[in-house]
N, C-alpha and C positions, 0 to 999 in steps of 0.2 A: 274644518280646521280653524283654530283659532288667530285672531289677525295678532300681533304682538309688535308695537313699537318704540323707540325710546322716544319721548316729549318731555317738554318744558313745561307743567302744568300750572295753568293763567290762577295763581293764587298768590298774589303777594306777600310778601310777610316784612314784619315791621321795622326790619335791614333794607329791603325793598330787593332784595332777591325772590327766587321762585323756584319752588321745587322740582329736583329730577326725577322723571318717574319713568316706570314701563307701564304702557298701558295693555290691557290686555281687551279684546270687543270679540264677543262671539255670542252668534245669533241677535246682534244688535244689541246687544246689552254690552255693558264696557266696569272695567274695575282698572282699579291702578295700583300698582307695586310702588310704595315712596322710596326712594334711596336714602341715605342721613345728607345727602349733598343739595345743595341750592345755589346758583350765581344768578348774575342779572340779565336782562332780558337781552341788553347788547352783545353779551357774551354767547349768545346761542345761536347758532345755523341753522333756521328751520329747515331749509330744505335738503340739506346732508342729514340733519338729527343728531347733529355733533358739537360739543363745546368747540366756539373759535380758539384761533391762534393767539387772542387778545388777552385769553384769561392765563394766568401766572401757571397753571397747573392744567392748563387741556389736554395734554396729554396722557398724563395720568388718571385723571377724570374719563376718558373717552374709552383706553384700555378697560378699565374699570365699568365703566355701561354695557359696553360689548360683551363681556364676561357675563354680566348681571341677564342681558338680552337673551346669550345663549342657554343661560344657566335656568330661565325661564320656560324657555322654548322647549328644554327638555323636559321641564315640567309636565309644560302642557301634552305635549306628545307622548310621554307615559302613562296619562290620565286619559288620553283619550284610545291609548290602545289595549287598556282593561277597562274602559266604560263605554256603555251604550247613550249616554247623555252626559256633556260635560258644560257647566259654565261656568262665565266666564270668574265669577268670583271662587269657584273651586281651583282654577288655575292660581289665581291670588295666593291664597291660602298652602295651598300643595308648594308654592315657589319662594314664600315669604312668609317663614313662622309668626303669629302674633304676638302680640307685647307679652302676652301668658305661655309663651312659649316653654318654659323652664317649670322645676316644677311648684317651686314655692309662691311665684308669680300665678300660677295656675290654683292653688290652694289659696292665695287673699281672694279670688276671683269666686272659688266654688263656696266661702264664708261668708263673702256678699250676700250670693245667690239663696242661702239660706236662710240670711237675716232680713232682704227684702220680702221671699216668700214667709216670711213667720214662723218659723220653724227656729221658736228661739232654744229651747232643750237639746234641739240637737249641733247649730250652733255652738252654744256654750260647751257641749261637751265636745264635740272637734276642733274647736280652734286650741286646747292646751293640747290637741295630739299631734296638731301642728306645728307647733311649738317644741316639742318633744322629738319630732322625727329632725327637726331645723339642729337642736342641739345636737343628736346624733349625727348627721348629714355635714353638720358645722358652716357650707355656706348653702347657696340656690346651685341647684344641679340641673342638666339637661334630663328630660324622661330617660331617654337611652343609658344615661347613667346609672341609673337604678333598678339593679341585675338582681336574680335570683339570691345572687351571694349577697350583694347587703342587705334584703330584706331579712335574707337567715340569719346574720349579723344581727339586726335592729332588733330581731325575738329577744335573741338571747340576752342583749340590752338592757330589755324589757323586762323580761322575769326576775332579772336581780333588785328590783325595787316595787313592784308591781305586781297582782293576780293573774292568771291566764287569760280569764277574760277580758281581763282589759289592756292587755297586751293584743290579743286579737281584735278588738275594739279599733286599735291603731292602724292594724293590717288592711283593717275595714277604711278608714279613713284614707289611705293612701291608695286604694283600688276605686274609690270612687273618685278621687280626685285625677285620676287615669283615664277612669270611663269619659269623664266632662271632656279631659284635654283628647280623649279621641274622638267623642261624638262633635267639639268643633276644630276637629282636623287639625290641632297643633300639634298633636303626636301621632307617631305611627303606629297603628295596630299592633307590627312586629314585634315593639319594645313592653307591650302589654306582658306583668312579671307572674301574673293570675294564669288560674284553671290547668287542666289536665297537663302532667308530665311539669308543672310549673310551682308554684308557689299556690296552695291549698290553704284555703280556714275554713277551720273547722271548728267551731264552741263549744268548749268543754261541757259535759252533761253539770248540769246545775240541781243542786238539791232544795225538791220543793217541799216545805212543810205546812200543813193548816191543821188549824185546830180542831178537838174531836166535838163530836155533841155536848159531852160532857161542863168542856170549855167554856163552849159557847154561852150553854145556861148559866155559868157562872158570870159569864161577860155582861149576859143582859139584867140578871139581878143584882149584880152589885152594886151598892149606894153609889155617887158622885154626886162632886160639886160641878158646878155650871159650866165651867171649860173641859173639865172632861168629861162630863157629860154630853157636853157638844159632839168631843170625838168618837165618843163612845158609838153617839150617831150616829156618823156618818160612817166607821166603821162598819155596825149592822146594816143602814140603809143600803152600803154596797155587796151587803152577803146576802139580803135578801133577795138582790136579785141579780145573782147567779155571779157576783163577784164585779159587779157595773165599778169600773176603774174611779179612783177617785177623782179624778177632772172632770170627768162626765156627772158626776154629781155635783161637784161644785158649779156647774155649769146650769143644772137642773131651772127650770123656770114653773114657775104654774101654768102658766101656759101650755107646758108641754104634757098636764093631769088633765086627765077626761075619763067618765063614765069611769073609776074605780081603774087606771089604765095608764101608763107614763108613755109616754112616745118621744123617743130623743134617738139623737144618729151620734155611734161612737165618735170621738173626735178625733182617735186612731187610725180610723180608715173611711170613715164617714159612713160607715153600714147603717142604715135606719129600721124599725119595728117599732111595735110596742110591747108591754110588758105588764100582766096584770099584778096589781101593789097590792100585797100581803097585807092582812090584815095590824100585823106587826108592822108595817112599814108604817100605814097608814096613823098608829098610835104615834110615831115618830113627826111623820106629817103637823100632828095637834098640836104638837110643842112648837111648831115654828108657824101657825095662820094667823096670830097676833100683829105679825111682821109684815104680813103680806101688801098693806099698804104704802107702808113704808119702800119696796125695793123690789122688784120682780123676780128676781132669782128666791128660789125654797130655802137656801142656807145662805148666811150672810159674809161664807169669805171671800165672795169678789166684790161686798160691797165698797161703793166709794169709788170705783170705778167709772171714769167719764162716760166707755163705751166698751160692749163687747165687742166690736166691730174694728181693734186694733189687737189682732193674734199676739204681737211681741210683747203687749205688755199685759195682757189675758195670760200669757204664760208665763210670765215673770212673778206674776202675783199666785198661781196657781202651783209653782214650783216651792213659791215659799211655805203656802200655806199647809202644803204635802208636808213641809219637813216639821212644822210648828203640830200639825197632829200627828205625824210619827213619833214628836217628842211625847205628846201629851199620853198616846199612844203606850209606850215606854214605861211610862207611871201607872198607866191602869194595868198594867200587866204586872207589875211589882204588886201592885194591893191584889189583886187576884190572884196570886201569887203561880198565875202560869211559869212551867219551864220551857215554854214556847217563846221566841220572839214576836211580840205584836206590832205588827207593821199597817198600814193602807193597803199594802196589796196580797196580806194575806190571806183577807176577805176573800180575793178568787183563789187563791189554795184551796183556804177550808169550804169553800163550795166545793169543788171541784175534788177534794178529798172525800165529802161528805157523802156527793156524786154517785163516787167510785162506777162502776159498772152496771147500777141500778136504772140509768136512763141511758135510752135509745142517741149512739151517737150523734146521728142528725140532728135531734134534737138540744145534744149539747153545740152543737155547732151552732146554730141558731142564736142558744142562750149568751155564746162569748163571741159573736157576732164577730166570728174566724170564715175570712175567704173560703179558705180552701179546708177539707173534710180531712186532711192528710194531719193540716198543722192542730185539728181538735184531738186527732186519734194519737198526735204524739203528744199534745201538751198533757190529755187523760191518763197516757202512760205512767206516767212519774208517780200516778196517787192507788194504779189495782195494781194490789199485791197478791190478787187469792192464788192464783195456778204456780206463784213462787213458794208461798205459804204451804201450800199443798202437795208439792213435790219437794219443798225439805221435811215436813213430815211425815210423808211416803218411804221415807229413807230413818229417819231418827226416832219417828214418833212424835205426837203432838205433847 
């Protein structure tokens, strides 16, 4: 059982009062519960554990601990009569919500957390859904407040200005910022507004297109000048092997080339192999060994960079320079006169179209250096059409 008492705890503060607190000591270890209240050391009764008669409001003060006391004690006695281990800072927590208690308080907390771990992209794109659920919500709410019915409210919000996806995007943002405030016990599981019988997301199917063979040799032959030509680069660079994300290639070092062979860990998930470089890759390779002196990385858009060893600003420069060759991207695809959109990541479509069914899943899992075998066999889905093909012409004729 947990010991639980009210004290006077010996921290002064620069009024020269001292704060009221419950302490709580179990198994020798000790937390304390602050109250918003503090008086002076004269004003306290150690050995009652009650504000004197001297102070203008002991009364009130003393009603008010004793509440706080009780109000703890059942805490801890709830806690320790559906748990097999309890301490003493779980009682804290369980009896005395944290400053993140609320939810918008809990979402400045979870935007931290992701801008101290480096994770500037996803950041950036959470914090204006933050923003977004704030306007809808209008001020900071308790977790409990936020019921099945306003999240179905906030959709519908949502779609009047916005795509499905990223409306669900939001949904996503507000279930994680749940999970945080439950994994450190400032909300209760119960008011969790997710999973079965509850509030569902679900991503709408998205349409993947890559470009044909055809395309492509149009892509590699056609004339450019230097800047897009560069794109052009790093476009094929990433289709030749098997759709490698463009961050990972801007990342690319010489270092990471041996024996005819690239060896690099996605920065998606940090899966590592290596990959033998196409002979086309390798003519690609010839245009940038002039440089190699000059800067370590194979392509020069993270140059100028102090260090790779600062994520936030490795992704700040890498976000931009995504969008500066989608632009340039944009343009080759006008002179080729594709009616396809040429984007960075359509490199892994048109692999992955080109693909289709002719190589051994496994092995595409490998190549998209996907965890799990499930998320390759769905992401493949999107590009084999033959047994659809085949059963509307079974039926119409080809």
């Amino acid at each position: 059982m947990a010991s639980i008492a009210i004290v006077l705890r010996k921290e002064v503060r620069k009024d020269g009062t001292y704060p009221l607190c419950i302490r709580i000591t179990k198994d020798r270890k000790t937390s304390y519960v602050y109250t918003e209240y503090a008086i002076r050391q004269s004003d306290w009764d150690n050995k009652k554990s009650t504000v004197k008669s001297s102070h203008s409001n002991s009364a009130r003060l003393n009603n008010y601990l004793r509440k706080k006391l009780s109000q703890i004690t059942d805490s801890a006695l709830e806690l320790e009569t559906s748990r097999t281990h309890v301490t003493s800072t779980a009682v804290r927590r369980k009896s005395k919500p944290l400053a993140c208690s609320t939810f918008f308080a809990q979402a400045e907390k979870y935007l931290k957390r992701l801008k101290a771990g480096g994770k500037h992209n996803q950041y950036s794109a959470d914090k204006p859904r933050v923003k977004h659920f704030k306007e809808f919500m209008k001020a900071d709410v308790a977790f409990q407040d936020i019921t099945i019915g306003t999240l179905e409210r906030f959709k519908v919000y949502l779609k009047r200005t916005m795509a499905e996806r990223t409306a669900v995007n939001h949904l996503v943002l507000v279930r994680s910022v749940f999970s945080l405030a439950i994994k450190e016990e400032v909300c209760d599981p119960k008011y969790y507004p997710f999973g079965r019988g509850k509030i569902k997301i679900k991503f709408p199917d998205s349409h993947k297109l890559g470009l044909n063979a055809e395309e492509v040799k149009t892509l590699e032959e056609i004339q450019l000048d230097r800047d897009l030509n560069h794109a052009r680069n790093l476009w094929l660079f990433s289709y030749y092997h098997a759709g490698m994300r463009i961050s990972d290639v801007f990342r690319l070092s010489w270092k990471d080339i041996h024996d005819g062979r690239m060896w690099y860990s996605m920065g998606k998930n940090n899966k590592g192999d290596s990959l033998k470089i196409p002979e086309k890759a390798i003519k690609i390779l010839d245009q940038y060994r002039n440089d190699e002196p000059k800067h370590k990385l194979v392509f020069p858009d993270l140059k100028g960079l102090d260090s790779l060893d600062n994520p936030l600003e490795v992704q700040r420069r890498i976000k931009t320079r995504t969008r500066r060759t989608d632009d340039l991207l944009k343009l080759i695809g006008q002179q080729a006169r594709l009616t396809k959109p040429l984007t960075a990541h359509i490199s892994r479509h048109t692999f992955a179209q080109l693909a289709g069914d002719r190589i051994d899943i496994r092995v595409l899992q490998k190549l998209y250096r996907h965890t799990s075998i499930a998320t390759t066999i769905g992401y493949q889905g999107h590009f084999i059409h033959k047994d659809l093909d085949e059963g509307l012409n079974a039926v119409i004729g080809s």
